[in-house]
N, C-alpha and C positions, 0 to 999 in steps of 0.2 A: 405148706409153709416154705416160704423161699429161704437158701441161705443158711447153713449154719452158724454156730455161735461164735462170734469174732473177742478173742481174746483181747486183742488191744482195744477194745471198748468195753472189758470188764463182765462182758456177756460170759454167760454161763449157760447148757441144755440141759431137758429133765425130760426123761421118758412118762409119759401121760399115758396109758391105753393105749398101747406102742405108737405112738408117733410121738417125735422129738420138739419140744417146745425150746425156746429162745429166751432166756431171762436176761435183759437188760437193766442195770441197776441206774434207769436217767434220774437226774433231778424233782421229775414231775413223780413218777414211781418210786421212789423213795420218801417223797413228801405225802402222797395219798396213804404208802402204806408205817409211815409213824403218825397220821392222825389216826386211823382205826388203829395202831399197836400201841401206840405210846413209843415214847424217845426211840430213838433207833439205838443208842449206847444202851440203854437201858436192856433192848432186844440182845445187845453182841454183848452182855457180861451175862444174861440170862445162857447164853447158847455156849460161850465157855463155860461156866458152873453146871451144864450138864439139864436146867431147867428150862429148854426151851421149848414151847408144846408144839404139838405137830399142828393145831389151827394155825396156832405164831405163824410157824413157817410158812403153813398153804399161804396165808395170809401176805407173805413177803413176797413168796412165788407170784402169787395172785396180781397183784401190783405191780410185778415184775414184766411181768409178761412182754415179748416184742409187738407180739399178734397171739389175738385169741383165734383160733379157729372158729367156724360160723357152726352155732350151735354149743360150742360148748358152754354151762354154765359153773360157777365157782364151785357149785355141791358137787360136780360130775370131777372137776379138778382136783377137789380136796380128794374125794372118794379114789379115782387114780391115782393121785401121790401117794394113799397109806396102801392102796395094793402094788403099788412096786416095792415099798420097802423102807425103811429111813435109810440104810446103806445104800441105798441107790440114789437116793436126795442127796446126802450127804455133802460130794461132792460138789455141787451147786449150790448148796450152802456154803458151804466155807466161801467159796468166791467170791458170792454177796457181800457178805459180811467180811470179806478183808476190801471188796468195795467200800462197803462203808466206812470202816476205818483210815481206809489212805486215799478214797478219794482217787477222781480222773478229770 
């Protein structure tokens, strides 16, 4: 994967089976991933009230993604995300999701 996470475009990285992913929250990734979630507000008062599920998330990751790696599939994603941790997510959440909110 080329490039790490460029802040002033709202990117965020997430450790997958140790290699570093790229989460860009574009327009088109944000729209693919509120028709499979539902509202994205909906998603960011879930994730404040502590009720967000860890699919939700993959789910956002998922969508998010800059570049998939060749071969990776969503199941191999999700399964990496809960073996790193949600404190290791975390932080890439949050970013997302003050993406969402304030927008770029």
């Amino acid at each position: 994967m080329s490039g790490g996470a460029n802040p002033a475009r709202g990117e965020a990285s997430v450790r997958i089976a140790g290699e570093t992913l790229v989460l860009r929250p574009s327009f088109a990734a944000l729209v693919a991933a509120e028709q499979e979630l539902g509202p994205l507000f909906a998603l960011v008062e879930r994730a404040a009230d502590g009720r967000l599920g860890l699919g939700e998330m993959a789910g956002l990751f998922w969508h998010c993604l800059r570049e998939r790696p060749a071969g990776l599939t969503r199941e191999a994603f999700g399964e990496g995300l809960a073996a790193g941790g949600l404190a290791a997510a975390t932080p890439a959440l949050r970013v997302l999701l003050g993406q969402i909110l304030a927008g770029r």
